[in-house]
N, CA, C and O atoms as a DFTB+ gen file, in Angstrom:
312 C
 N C O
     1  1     136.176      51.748     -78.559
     2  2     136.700      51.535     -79.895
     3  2     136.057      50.300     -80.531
     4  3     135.936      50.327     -81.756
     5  1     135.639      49.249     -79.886
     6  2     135.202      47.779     -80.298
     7  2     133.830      48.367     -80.848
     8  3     133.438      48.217     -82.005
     9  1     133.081      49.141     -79.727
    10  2     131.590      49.401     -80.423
    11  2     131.757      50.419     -81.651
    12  3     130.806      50.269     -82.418
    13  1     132.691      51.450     -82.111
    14  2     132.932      51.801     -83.166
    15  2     132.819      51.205     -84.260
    16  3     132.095      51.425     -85.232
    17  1     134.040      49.966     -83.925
    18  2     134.184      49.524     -85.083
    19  2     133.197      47.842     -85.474
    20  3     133.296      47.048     -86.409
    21  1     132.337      47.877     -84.294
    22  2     131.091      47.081     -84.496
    23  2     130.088      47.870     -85.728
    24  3     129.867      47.465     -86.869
    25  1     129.663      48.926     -85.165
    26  2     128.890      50.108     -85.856
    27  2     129.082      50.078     -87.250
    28  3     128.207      49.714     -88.035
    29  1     130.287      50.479     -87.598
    30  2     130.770      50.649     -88.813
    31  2     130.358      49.510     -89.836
    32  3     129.619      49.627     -90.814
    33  1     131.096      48.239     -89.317
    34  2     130.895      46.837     -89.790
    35  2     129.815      46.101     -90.205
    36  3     129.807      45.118     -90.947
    37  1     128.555      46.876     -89.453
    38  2     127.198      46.724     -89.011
    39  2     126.810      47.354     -90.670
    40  3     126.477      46.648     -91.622
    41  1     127.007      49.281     -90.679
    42  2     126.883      49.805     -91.359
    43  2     127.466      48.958     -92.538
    44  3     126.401      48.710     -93.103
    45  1     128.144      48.521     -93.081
    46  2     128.893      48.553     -93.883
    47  2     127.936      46.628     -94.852
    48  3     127.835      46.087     -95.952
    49  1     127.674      46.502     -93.929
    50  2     126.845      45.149     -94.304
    51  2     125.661      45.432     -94.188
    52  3     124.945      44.447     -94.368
    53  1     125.085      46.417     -93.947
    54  2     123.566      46.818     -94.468
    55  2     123.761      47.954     -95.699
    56  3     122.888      48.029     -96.564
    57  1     124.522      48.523     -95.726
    58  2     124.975      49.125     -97.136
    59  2     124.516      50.645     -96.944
    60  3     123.862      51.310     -97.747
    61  1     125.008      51.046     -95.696
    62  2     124.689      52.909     -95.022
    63  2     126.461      53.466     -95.651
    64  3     126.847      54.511     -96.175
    65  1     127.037      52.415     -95.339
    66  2     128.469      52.857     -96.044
    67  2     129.300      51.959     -97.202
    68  3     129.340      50.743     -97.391
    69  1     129.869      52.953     -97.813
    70  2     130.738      51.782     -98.867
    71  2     130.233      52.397     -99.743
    72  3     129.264      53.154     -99.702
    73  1     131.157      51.964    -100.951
    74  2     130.243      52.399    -102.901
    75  2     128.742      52.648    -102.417
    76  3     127.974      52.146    -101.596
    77  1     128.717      53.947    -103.589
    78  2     127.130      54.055    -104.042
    79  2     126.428      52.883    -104.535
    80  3     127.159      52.074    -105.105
    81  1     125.206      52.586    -104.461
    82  2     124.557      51.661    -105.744
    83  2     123.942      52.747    -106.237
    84  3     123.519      53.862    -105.930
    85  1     124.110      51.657    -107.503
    86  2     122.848      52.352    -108.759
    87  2     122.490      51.315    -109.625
    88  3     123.080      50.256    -109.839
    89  1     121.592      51.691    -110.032
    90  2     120.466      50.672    -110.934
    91  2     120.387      50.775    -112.377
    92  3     119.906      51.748    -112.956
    93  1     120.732      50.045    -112.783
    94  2     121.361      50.284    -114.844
    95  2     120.053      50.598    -114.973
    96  3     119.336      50.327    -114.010
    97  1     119.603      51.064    -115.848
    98  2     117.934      51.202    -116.187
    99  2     117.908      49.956    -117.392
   100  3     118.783      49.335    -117.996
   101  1     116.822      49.954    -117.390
   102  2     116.679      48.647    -118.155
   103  2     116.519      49.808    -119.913
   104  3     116.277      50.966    -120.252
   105  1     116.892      48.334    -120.564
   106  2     117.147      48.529    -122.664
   107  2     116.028      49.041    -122.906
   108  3     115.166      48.661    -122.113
   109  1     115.549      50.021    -123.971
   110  2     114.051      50.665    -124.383
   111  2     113.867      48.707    -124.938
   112  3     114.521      47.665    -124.944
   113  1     112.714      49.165    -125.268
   114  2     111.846      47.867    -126.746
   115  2     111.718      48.577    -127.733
   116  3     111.169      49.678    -127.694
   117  1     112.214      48.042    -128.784
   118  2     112.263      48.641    -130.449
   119  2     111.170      48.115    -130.838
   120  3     110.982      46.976    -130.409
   121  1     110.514      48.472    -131.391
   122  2     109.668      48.144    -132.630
   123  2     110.480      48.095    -133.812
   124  3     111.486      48.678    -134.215
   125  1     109.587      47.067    -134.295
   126  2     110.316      45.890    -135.857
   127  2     109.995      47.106    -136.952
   128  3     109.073      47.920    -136.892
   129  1     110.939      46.998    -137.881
   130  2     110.722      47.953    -138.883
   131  2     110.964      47.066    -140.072
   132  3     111.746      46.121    -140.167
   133  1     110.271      47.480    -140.811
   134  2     110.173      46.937    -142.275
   135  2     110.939      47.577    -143.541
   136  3     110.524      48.725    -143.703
   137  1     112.128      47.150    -144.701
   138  2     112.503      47.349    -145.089
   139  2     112.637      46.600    -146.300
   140  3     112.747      45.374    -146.312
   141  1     112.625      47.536    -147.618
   142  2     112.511      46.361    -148.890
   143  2     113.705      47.569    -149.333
   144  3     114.010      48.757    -149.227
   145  1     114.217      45.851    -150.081
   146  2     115.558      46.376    -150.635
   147  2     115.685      46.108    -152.294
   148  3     115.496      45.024    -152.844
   149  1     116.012      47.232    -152.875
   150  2     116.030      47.437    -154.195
   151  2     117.161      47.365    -155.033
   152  3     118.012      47.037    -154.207
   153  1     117.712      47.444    -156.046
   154  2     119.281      47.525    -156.586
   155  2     119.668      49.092    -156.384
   156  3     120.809      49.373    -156.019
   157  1     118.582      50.239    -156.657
   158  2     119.061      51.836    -155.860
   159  2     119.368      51.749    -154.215
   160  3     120.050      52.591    -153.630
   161  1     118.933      50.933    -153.758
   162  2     118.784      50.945    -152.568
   163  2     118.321      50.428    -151.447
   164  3     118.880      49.360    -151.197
   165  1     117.314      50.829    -150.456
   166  2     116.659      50.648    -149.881
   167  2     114.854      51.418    -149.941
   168  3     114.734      52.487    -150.540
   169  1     113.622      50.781    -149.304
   170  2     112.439      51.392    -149.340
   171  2     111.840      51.239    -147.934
   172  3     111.729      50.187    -147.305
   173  1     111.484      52.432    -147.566
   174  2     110.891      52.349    -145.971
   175  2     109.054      52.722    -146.400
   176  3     108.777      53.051    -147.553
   177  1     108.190      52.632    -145.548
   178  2     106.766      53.094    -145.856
   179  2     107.300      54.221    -144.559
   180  3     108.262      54.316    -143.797
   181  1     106.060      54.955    -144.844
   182  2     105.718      56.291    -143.817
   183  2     105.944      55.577    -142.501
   184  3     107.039      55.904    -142.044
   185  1     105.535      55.034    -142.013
   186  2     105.174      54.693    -140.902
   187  2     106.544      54.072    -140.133
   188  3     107.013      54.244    -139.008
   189  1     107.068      53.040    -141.625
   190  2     108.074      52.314    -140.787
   191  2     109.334      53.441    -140.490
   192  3     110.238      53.237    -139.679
   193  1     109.179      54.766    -141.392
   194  2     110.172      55.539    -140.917
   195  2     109.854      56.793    -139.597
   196  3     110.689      57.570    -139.133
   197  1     109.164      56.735    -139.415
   198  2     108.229      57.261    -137.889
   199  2     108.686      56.096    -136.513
   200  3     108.895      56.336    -135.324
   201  1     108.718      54.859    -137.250
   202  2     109.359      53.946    -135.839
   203  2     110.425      53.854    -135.971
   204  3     111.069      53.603    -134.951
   205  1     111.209      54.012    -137.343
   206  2     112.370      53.772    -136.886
   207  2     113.439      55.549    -136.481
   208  3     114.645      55.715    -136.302
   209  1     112.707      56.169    -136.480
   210  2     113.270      57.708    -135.892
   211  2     113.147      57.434    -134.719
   212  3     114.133      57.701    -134.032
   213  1     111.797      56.735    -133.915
   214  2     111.180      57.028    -132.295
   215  2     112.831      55.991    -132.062
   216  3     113.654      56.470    -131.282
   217  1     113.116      54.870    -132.648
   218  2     113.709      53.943    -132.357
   219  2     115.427      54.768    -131.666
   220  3     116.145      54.497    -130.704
   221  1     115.474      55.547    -132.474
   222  2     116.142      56.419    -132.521
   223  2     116.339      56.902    -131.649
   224  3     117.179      56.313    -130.970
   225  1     115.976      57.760    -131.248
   226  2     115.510      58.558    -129.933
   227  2     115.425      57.714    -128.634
   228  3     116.019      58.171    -127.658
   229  1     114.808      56.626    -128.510
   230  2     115.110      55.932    -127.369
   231  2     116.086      55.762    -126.594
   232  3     116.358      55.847    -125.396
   233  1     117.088      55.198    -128.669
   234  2     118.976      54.739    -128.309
   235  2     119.127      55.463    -127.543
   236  3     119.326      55.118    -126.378
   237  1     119.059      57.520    -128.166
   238  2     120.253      58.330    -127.905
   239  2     119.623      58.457    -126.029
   240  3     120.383      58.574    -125.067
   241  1     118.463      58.406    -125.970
   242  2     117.896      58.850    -124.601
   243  2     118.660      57.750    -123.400
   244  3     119.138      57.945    -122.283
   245  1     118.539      56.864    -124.028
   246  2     119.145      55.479    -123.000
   247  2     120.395      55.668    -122.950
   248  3     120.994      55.158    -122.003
   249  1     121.131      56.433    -123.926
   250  2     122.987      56.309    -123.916
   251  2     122.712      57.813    -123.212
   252  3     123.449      58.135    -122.280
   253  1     122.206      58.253    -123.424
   254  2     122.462      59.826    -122.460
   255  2     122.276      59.629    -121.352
   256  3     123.056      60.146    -120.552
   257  1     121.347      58.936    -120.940
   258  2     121.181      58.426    -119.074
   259  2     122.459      57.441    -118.503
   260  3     122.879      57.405    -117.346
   261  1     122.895      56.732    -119.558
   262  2     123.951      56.080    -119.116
   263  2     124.635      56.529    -118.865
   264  3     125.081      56.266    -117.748
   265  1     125.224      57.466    -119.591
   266  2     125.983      58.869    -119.706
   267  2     126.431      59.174    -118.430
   268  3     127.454      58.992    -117.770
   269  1     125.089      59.820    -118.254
   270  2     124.949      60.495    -116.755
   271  2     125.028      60.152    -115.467
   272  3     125.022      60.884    -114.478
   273  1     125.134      58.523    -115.576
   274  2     125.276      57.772    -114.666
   275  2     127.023      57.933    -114.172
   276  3     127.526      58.172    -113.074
   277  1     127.660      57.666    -115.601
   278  2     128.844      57.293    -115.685
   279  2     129.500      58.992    -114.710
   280  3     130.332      59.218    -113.831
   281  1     128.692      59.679    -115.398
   282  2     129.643      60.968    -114.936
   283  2     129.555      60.942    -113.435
   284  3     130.516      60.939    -112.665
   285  1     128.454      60.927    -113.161
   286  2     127.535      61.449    -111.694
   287  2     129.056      60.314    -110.753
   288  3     129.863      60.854    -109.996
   289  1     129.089      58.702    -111.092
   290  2     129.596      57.584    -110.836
   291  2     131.126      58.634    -110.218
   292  3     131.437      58.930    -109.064
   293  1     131.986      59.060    -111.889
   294  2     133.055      59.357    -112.012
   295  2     133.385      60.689    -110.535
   296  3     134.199      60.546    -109.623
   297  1     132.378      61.979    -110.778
   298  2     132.210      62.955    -109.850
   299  2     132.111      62.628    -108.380
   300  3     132.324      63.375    -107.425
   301  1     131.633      60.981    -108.395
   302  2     131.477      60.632    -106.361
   303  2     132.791      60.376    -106.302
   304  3     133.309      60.581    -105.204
   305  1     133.657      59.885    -107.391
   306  2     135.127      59.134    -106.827
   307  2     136.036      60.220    -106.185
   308  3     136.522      60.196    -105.054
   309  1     136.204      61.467    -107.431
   310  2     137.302      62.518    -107.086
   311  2     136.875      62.656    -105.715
   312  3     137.466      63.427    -104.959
């Protein structure tokens, strides 16, 4: 029983047992977008609205992996 619960203890401090890890993924990098502001509104050029869509897409991609983390996380507990 002692070497059992050596084993375990062993395990348990090299990290074979216990919580999962996981690794946050790291923040995208935005690119700077340029914006002139008018009394109608706002003015983007072509381009700055091409980075700020990709910018876009990064967010939703990075919150969807988080997402998935969270679930995958939630699904080991039950």
């Amino acid at each position: 029983m002692k070497f059992i619960s050596t084993f375990i203890a062993l395990l348990i401090m090299i990290g074979c047992v216990g919580p999962a890890k996981f690794t946050i993924p790291d923040e995208p990098t935005f690119r700077q977008v340029n914006a002139y502001a008018y009394e109608e509104g706002l003015c983007f050029e072509k381009k700055d609205v091409e980075i700020f869509v990709d910018n876009i897409k990064m967010l939703k991609a990075y919150a969807d992996e988080l997402r998935q983390m969270l679930l995958d996380i939630q699904k080991d507990d039950r």
